[in-house]
C-alpha positions in Angstrom: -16.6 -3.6 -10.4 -18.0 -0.2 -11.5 -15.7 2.8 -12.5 -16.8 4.8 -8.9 -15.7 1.8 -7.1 -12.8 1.6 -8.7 -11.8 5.3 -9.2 -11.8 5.8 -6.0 -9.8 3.6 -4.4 -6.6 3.0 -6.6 -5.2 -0.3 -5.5 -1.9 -0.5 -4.8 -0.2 -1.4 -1.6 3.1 -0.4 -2.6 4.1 1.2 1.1 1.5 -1.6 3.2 3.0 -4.7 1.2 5.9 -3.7 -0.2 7.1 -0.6 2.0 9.9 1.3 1.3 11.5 2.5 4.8 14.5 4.6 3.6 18.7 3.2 2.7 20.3 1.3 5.1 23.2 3.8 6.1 26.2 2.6 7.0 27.5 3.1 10.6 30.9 3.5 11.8 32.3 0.5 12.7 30.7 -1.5 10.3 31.9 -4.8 9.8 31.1 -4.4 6.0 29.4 -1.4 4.6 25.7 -2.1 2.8 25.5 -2.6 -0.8 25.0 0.8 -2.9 22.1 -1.1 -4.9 19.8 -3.5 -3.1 17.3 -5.8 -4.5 14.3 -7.3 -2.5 11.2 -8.8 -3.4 7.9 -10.5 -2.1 4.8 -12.8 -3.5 1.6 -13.6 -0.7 -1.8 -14.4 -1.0 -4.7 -12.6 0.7 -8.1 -13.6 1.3 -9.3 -10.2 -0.2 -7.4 -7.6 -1.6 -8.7 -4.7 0.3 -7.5 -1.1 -0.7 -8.4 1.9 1.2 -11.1 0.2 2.9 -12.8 -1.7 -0.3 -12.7 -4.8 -1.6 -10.7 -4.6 -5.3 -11.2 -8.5 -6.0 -14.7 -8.3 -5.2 -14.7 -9.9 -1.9 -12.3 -13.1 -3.1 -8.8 -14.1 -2.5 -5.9 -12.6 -4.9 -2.1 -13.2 -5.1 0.4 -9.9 -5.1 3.9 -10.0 -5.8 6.5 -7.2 -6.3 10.0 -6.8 -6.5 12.3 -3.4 -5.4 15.5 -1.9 -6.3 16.9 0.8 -3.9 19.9 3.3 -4.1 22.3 4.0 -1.2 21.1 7.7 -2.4 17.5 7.1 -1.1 16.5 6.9 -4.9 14.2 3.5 -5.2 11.9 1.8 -8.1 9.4 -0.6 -8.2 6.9 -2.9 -9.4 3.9 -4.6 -7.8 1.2 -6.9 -9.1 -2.3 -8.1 -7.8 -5.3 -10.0 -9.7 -8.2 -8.1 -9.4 -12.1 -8.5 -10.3 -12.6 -7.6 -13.9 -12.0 -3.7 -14.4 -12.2 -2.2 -17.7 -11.5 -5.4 -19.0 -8.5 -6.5 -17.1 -8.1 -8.7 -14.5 -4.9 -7.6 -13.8 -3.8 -4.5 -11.7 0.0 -3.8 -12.6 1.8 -1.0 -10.6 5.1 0.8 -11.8 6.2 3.4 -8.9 9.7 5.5 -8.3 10.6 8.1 -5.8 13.0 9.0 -3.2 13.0 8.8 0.3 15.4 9.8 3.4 15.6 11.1 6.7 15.6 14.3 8.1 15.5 15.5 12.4 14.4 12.0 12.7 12.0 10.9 10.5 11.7 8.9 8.0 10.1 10.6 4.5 9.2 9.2 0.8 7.8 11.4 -1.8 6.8 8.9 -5.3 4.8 8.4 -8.5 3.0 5.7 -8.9 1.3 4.7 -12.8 -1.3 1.8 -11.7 -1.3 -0.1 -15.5 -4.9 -2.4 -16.4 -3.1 -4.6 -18.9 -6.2 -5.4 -21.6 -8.1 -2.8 -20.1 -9.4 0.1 -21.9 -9.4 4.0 -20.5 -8.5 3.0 -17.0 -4.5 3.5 -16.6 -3.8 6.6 -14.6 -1.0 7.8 -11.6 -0.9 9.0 -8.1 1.2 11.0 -6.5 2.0 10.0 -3.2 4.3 11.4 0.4 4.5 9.3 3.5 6.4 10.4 7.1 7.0 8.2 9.8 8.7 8.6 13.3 9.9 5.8 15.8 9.5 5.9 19.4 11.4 2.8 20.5 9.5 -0.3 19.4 6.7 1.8 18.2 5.9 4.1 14.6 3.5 6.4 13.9 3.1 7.0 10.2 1.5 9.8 8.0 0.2 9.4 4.3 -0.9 12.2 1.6 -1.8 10.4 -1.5 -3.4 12.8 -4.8 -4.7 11.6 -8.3 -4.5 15.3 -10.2 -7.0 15.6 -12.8 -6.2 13.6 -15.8 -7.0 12.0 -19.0 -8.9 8.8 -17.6 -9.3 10.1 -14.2 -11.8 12.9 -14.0 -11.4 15.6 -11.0 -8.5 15.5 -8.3 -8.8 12.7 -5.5 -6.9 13.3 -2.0 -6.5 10.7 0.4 -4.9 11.2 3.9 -3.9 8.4 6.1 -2.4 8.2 9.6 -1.1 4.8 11.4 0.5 2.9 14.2 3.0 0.1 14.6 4.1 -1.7 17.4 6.5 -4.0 17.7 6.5 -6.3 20.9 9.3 -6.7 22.2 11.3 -10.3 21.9 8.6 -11.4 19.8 7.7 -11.9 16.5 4.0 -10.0 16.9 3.1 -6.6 15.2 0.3 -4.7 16.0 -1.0 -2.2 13.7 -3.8 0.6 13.1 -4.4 3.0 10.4 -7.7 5.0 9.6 -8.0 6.9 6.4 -10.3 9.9 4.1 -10.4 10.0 1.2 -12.1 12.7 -1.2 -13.1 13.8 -4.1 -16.4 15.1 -6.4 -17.4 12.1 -6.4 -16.7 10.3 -3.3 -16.0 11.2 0.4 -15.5 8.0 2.8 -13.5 6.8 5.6 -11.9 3.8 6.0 -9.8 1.8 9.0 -8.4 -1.3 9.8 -6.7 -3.4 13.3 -4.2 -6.0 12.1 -1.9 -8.3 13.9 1.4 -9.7 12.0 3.7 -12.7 12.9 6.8 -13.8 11.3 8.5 -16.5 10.9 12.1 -16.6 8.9 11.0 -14.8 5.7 7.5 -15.4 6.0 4.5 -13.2 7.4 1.1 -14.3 8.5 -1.1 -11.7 8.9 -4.5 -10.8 10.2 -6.7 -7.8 9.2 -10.1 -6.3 10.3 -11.0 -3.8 7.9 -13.6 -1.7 7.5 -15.1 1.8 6.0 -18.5 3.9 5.8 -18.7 3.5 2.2 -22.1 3.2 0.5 -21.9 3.4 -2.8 -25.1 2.9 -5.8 -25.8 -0.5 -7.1 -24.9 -2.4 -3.9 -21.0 -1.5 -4.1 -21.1 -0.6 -0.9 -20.7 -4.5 0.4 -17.4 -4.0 -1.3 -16.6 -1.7 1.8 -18.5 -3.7 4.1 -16.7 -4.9 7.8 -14.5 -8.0 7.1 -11.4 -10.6 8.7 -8.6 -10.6 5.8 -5.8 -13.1 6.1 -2.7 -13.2 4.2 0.4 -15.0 3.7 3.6 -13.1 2.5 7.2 -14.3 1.6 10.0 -12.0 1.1 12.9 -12.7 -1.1 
């Protein structure tokens, strides 16, 4: 995987996979309060790890995992983990994130940092900053994303990608639907991506099923890395 590839789409699903949705406010008349620090976690396998649109495992399966630690304040950290095609020398793709997030006239807000860590690589380690809005209309969400890699020591020239999405939840079933389309930009890159998915649980697991897709063309033949495909993933929470 080349360093445009790459560079342009840093992989981590930390709000898709591992999404933070805000503290879990007690309510009057609460049998027992929630705990002021909560711990959750999940590992899955997909059968590509698709990032913005492209492929970061170069078109095979990968297994994720991450655990989270939240704050009654809205204060949260994290940690999420995915193998990847070689990049820079690591096959690894390690991703450290903290931030805040709350409510405010009824929606839902995060503002984080993210460092995405290449254990073994070399010059590729570099962070994101990232804000994400969502409002919920009985069993439906709309969501909103602004993610920005400011100019940096291994990340040349600011990248801004903006994302908006749908979720519905039918009713009295275990079903999701969900959309999202995405652009991202920068000098060196200026794409859009999307992707239809359909999500059923089960206890603490999630099967889920993904068409993704982008207009990315990029030298060398990278662009099949952002070519039309079915993912499939398995998830368990802890």
């Amino acid at each position: 995987m080349n360093r445009l590839t790459k560079g342009c789409t840093a992989a981590c699903a930390v709000f898709a996979a591992n999404g933070y949705t805000g503290p879990a406010w007690a309510q009057p008349g609460d049998a027992e309060a929630a705990p002021a620090i909560e711990i959750s976690g999940n590992i899955g396998l997909v059968s590509d790890y698709r990032y913005r649109g492209l492929s970061l495992s170069d078109r095979d399966p990968a297994i994720q995992g991450g655990i989270d630690i939240t704050h009654e304040s809205g204060l949260f950290v994290g940690t999420w983990a995915s193998s990847i095609a070689d990049y820079g020398g690591s096959n690894v793709e390690l991703d450290l994130y903290g931030g805040y997030g709350g409510q405010a006239a009824g929606i839902d807000y995060s503002v984080s940092a993210l460092a995405y860590v290449y254990p073994g690589g070399h010059g590729v380690d570099y962070f994101e900053l990232k804000g994400t809005a969502a409002k919920t209309f009985g069993p439906a969400t709309v969501d909103l994303e602004l993610s920005w890699v400011p100019d940096q020591k291994h990340y040349r020239g600011d990248n801004v990608y903006v994302r908006a999405g749908a979720e519905l939840a039918i009713p009295d079933t275990p079903l999701t639907l969900s959309a999202h389309a995405g652009r991202e930009s920068s000098d060196f890159i200026k794409k859009w991506d999307w992707e239809a998915s359909a999500a059923y649980s089960f206890d603490k697991l999630t099967a889920k099923l993904s068409y993704v897709d982008s207009d990315y063309g990029g030298a060398d033949e990278a662009g099949r890395l952002g070519r039309a495909t079915l993912v499939a993933s398995l998830v368990a929470a802890f």
